[in-house]
One Martini backbone bead per residue (centre of mass of N, CA, C, O) as a GRO file, in nm:
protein
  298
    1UNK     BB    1  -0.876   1.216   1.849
    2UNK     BB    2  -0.767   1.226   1.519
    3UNK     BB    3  -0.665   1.442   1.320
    4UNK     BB    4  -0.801   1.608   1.004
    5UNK     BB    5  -0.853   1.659   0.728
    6UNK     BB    6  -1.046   1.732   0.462
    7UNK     BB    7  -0.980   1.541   0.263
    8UNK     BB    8  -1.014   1.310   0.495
    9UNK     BB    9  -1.295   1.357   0.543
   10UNK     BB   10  -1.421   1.291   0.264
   11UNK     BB   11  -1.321   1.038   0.190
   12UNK     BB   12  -1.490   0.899   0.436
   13UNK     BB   13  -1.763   0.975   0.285
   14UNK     BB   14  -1.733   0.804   0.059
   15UNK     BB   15  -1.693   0.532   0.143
   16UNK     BB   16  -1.939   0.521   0.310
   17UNK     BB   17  -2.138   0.562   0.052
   18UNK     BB   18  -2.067   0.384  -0.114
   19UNK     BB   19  -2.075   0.122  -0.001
   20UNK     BB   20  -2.372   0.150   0.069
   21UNK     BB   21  -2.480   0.179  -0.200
   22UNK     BB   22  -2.402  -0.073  -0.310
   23UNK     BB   23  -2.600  -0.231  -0.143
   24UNK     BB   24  -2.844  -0.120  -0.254
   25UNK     BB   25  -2.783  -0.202  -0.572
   26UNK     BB   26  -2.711  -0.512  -0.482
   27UNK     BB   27  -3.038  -0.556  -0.421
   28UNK     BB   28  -3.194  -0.451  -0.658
   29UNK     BB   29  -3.077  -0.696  -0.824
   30UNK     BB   30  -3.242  -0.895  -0.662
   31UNK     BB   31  -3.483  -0.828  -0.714
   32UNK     BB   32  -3.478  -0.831  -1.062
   33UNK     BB   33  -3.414  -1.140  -1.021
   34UNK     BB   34  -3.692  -1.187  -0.908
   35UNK     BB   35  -3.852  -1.141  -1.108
   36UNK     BB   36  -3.748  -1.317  -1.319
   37UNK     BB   37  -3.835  -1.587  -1.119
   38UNK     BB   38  -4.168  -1.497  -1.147
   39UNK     BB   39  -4.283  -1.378  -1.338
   40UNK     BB   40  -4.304  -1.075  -1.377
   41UNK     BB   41  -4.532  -0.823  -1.594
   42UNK     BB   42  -4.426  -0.567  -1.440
   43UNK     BB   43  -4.155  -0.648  -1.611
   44UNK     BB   44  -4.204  -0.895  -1.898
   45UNK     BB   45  -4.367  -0.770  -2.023
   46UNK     BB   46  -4.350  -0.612  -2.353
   47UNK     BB   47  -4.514  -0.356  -2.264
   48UNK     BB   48  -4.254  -0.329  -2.011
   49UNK     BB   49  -3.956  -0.294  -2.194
   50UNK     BB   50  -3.894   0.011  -2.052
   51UNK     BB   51  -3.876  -0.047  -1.805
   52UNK     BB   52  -3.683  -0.278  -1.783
   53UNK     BB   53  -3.467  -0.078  -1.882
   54UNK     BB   54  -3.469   0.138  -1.677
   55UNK     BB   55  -3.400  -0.026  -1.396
   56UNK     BB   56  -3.127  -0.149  -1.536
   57UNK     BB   57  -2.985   0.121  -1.542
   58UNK     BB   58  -3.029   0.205  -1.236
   59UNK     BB   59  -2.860  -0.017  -1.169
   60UNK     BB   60  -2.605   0.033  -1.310
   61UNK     BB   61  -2.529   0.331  -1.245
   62UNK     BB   62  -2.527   0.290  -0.937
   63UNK     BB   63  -2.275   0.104  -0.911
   64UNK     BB   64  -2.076   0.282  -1.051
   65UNK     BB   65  -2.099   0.540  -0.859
   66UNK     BB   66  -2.034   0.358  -0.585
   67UNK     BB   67  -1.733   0.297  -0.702
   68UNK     BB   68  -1.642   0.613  -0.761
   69UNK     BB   69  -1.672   0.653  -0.452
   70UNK     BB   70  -1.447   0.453  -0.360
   71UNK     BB   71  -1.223   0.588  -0.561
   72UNK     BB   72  -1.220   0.858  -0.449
   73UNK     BB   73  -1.180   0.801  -0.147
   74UNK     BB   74  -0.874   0.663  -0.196
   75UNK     BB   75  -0.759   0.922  -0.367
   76UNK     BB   76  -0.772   1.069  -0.103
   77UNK     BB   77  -0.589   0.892   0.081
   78UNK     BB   78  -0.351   0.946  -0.092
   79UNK     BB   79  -0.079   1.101  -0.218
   80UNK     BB   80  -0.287   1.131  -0.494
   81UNK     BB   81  -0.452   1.393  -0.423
   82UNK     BB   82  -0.628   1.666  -0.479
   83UNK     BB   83  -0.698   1.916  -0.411
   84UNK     BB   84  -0.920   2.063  -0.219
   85UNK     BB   85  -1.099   2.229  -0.382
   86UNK     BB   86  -1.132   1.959  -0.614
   87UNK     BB   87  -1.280   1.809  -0.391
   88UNK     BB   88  -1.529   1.979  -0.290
   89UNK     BB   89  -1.633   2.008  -0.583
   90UNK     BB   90  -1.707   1.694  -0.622
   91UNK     BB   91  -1.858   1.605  -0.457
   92UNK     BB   92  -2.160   1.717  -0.464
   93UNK     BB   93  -2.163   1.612  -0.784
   94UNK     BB   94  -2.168   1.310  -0.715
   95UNK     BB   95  -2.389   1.291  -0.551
   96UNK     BB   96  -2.602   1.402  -0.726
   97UNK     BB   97  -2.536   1.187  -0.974
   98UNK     BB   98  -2.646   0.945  -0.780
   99UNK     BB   99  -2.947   1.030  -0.778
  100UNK     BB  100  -3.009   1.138  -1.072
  101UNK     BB  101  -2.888   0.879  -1.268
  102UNK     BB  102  -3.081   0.634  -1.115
  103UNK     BB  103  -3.285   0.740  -1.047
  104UNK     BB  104  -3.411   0.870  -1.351
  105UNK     BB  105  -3.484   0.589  -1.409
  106UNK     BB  106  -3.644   0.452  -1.185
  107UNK     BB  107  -3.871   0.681  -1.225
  108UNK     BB  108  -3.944   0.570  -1.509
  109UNK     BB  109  -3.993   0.283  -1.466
  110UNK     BB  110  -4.232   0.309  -1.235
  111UNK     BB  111  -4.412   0.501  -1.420
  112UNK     BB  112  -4.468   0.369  -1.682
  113UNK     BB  113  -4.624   0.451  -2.022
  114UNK     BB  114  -4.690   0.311  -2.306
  115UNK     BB  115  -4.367   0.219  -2.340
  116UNK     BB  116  -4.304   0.477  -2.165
  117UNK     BB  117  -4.138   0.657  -1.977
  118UNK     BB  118  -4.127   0.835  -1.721
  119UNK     BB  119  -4.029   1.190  -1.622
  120UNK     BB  120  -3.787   1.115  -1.449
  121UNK     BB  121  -3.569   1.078  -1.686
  122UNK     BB  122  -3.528   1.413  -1.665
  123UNK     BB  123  -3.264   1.382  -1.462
  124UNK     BB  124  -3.016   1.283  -1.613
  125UNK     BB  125  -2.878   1.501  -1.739
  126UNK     BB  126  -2.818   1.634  -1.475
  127UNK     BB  127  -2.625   1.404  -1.370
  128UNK     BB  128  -2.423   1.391  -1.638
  129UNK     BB  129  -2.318   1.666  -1.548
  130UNK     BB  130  -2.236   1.642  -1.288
  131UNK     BB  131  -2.020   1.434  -1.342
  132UNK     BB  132  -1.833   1.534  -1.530
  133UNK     BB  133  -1.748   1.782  -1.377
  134UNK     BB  134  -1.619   1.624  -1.149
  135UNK     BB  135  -1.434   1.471  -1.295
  136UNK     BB  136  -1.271   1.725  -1.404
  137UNK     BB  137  -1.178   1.831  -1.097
  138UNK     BB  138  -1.019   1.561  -1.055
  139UNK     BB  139  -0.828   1.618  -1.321
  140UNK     BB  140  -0.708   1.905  -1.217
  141UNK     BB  141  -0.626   1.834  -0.934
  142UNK     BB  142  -0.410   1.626  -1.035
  143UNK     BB  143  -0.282   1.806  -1.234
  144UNK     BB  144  -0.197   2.025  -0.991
  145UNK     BB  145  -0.044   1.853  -0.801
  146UNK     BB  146   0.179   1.719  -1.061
  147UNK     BB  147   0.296   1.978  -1.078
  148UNK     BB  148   0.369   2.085  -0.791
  149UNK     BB  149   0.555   1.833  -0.712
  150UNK     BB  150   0.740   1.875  -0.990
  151UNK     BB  151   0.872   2.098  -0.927
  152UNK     BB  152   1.082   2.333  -0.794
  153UNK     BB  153   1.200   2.418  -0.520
  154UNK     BB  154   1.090   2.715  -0.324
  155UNK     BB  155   1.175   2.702  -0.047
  156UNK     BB  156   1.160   2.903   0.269
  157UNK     BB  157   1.388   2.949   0.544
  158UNK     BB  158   1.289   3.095   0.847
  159UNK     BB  159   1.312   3.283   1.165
  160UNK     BB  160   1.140   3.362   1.443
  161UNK     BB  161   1.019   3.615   1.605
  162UNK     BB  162   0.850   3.690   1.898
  163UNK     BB  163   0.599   3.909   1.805
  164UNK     BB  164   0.561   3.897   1.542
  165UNK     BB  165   0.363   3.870   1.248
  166UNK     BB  166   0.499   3.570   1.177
  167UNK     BB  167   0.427   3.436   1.467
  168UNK     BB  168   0.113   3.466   1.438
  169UNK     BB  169   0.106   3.291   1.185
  170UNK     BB  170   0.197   3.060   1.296
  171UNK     BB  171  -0.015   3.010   1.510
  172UNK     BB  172  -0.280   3.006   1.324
  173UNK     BB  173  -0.180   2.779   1.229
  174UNK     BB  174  -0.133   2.559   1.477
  175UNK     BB  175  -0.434   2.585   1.558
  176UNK     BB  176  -0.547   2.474   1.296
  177UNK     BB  177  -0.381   2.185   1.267
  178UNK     BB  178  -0.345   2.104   1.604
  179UNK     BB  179  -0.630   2.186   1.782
  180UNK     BB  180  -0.919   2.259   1.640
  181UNK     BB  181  -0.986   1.956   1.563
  182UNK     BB  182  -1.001   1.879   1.893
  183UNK     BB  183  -1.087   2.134   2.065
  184UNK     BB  184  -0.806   2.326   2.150
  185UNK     BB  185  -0.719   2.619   2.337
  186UNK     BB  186  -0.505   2.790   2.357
  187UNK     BB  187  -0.291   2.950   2.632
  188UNK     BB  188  -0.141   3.207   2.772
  189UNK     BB  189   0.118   3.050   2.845
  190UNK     BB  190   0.224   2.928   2.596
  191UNK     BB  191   0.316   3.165   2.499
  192UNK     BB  192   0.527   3.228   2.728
  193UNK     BB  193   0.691   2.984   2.680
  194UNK     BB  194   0.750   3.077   2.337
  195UNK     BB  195   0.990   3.233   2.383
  196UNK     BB  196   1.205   3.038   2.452
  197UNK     BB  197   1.206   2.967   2.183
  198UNK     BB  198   1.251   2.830   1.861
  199UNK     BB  199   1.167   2.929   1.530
  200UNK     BB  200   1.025   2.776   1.242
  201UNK     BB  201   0.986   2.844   0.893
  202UNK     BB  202   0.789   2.770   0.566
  203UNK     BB  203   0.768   2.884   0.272
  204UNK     BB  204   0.582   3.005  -0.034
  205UNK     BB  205   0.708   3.246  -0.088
  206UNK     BB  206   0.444   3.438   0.114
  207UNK     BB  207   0.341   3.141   0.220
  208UNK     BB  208   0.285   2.984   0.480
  209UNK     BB  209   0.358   2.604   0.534
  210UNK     BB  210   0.524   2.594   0.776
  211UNK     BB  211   0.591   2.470   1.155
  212UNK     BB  212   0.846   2.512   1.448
  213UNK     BB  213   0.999   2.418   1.730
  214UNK     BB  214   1.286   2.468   1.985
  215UNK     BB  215   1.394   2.288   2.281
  216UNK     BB  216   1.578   2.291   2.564
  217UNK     BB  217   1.677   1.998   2.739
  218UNK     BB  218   1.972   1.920   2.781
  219UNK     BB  219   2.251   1.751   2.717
  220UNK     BB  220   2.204   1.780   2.411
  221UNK     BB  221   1.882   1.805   2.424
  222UNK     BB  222   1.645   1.870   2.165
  223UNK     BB  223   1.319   1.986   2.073
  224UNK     BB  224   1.027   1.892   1.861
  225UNK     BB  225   0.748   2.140   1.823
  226UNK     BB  226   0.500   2.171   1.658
  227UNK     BB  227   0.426   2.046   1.353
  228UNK     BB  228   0.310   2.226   1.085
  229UNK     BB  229   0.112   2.186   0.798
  230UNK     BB  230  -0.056   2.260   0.555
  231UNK     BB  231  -0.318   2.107   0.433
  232UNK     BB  232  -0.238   2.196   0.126
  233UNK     BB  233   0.052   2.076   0.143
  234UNK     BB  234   0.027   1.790   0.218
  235UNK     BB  235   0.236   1.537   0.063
  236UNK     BB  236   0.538   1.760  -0.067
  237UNK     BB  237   0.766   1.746   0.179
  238UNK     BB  238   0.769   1.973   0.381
  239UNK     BB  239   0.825   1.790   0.639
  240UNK     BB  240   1.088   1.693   0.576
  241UNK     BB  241   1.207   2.001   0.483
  242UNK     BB  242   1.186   2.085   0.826
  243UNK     BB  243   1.314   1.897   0.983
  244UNK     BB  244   1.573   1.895   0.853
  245UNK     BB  245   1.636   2.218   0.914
  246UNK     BB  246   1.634   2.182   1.216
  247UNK     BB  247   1.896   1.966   1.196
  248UNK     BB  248   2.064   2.187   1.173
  249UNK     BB  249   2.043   2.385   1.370
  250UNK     BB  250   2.085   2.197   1.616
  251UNK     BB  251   2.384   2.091   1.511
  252UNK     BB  252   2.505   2.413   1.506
  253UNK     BB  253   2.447   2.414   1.839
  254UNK     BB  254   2.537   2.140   1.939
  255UNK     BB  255   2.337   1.905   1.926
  256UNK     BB  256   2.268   1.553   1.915
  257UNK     BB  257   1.965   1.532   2.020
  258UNK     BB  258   1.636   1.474   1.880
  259UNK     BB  259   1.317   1.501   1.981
  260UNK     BB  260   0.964   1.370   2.029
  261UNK     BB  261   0.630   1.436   2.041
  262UNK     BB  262   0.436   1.170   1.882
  263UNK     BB  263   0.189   1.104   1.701
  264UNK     BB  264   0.064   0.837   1.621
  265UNK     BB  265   0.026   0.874   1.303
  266UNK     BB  266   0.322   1.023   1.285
  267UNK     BB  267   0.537   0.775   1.336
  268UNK     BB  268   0.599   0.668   1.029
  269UNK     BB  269   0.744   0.959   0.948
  270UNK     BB  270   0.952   0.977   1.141
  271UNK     BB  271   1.080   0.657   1.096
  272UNK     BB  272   1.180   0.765   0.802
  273UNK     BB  273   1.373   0.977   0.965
  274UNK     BB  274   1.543   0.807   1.192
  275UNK     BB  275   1.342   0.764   1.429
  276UNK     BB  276   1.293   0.645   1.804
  277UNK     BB  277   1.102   0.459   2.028
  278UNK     BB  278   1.162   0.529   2.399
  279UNK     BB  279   0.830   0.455   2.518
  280UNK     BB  280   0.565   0.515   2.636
  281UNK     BB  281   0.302   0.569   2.589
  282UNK     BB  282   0.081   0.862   2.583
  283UNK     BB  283  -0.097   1.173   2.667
  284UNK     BB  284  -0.186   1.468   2.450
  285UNK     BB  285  -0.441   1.680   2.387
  286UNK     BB  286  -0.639   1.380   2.381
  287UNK     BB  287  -0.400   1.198   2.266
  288UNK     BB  288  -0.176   0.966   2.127
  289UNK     BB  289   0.166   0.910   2.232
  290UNK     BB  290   0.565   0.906   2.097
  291UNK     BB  291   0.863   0.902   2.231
  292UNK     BB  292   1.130   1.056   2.025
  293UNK     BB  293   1.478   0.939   1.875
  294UNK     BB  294   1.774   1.111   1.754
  295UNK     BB  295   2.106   1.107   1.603
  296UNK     BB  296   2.353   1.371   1.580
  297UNK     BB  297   2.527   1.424   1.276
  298UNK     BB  298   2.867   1.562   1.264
   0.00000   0.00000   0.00000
């Protein structure tokens, strides 16, 4: 299993929800269209013109808000996503407003009496706000995301000590960017490893936002491990000023040769950083590896 963001856990359940939800209100369209096929009374005739009006926006709203869920969970897996935070908060107000306001339109309709839609339309406004807020959240979210990216940058790279304060924060970042996803526990020979390598963390602010290690492989040739970006910064550029830093400490220590076992998911990020594939997949962690390496100019 390959570990994700929970931004992307939202995406795939919204992707999953809209089109779902699509196909249900695609069919109700055309239940509705049947109506109109057989001429069916509980439908066409003049006296239950609120029903039919009420059902027709049930279908219409339905449609729309589950297409809103494909474009949602799409932006969400795109670099344009926002943050976690008006993500999480948009997510459930979606859901409701897809709930509340096809649904109280359908129940209106299902229900109508004397000309006059059933009770449940008084759903919709609740349905209305649910929607407006999430939208909202959602602009707010891409705002602040395009602030933060086109900002200056901030960042602060320092080497850590291991036994440090910032080597355990560093540590709590990589076991959860890199770990509990996958359901492993690191052991403590782990730990008694990791003295002897050397440990790169980056900032901002006071806020440890990225962390990797490099480890001497001999013959001039050292590796580079465990690169974990805090979920709530990635695809603003950290993980690339991250590695670019550790290639200059590689390279004034005299080492040529940069290696790496890069996650399948991850081969692409780092094929664009200049890395090339050497070696057949391999399983490591419980997922599908592959041994990378780049060639250090002096």
């Amino acid at each position: 299993m390959t570990p994700v963001s929970p931004v992307e856990t939202l995406a795939r359940k919204h992707l999953r929800f809209g089109w779902w939800t699509l196909l249900g209100f695609l069919t109700l369209g055309a239940v509705l269209e049947a109506f109109h096929g057989f001429k069916l009374g509980f439908y066409l005739d003049v006296a239950n013109e609120a029903r039919r009006l009420a059902l027709r926006l049930g279908h219409a709203h339905g449609t729309l808000l589950a297409l809103v869920h494909v474009a949602f969970g799409l932006t969400l897996a795109s670099r344009f996503a926002p943050s976690e935070r008006s993500a999480a908060r948009a997510s459930p107000l979606l859901v409701v407003a897809t709930v509340l306001l096809p649904g109280g339109f359908l129940l209106g309709g299902l229900f109508a009496r004397d000309g006059d839609p059933g009770l449940g339309v008084f759903l919709v406004p609740f349905g209305a706000l649910a929607l407006f807020v999430a939208v909202f959240e959602v602009a707010r979210g891409l705002s602040n995301a395009e602030t933060a990216s086109s900002a200056p940058s901030s960042l602060v790279f320092r080497e850590v000590t291991v036994g440090s304060a910032e080597y355990d924060e560093g540590e709590r970042l990589r076991r959860r960017v890199l770990r509990e996803p996958l359901g492993i526990v690191p052991s403590a020979a782990e730990r008694t490893e990791e003295a002897t390598l050397r440990h790169l963390a980056v900032f901002e602010g006071e806020r440890m936002v990225g962390y990797l290690m490099l480890a001497d492989q001999g013959n001039g040739a050292v590796r580079m491990r465990q690169v974990a970006i805090d979920f709530e910064r990635q695809r603003r550029g950290i993980g690339k000023a991250l590695v670019a830093r550790s290639e200059e400490l590689a390279r004034a220590s005299g080492y040529r040769t940069m290696t790496l076992h890069a996650r399948e998911n991850a081969v692409p990020f780092y094929t664009a950083l200049g890395y090339e594939i050497f070696d057949e997949p391999f399983v490591e962690v419980t997922i599908p590896h592959r041994k990378m390496r780049k060639k250090l100019e002096l």
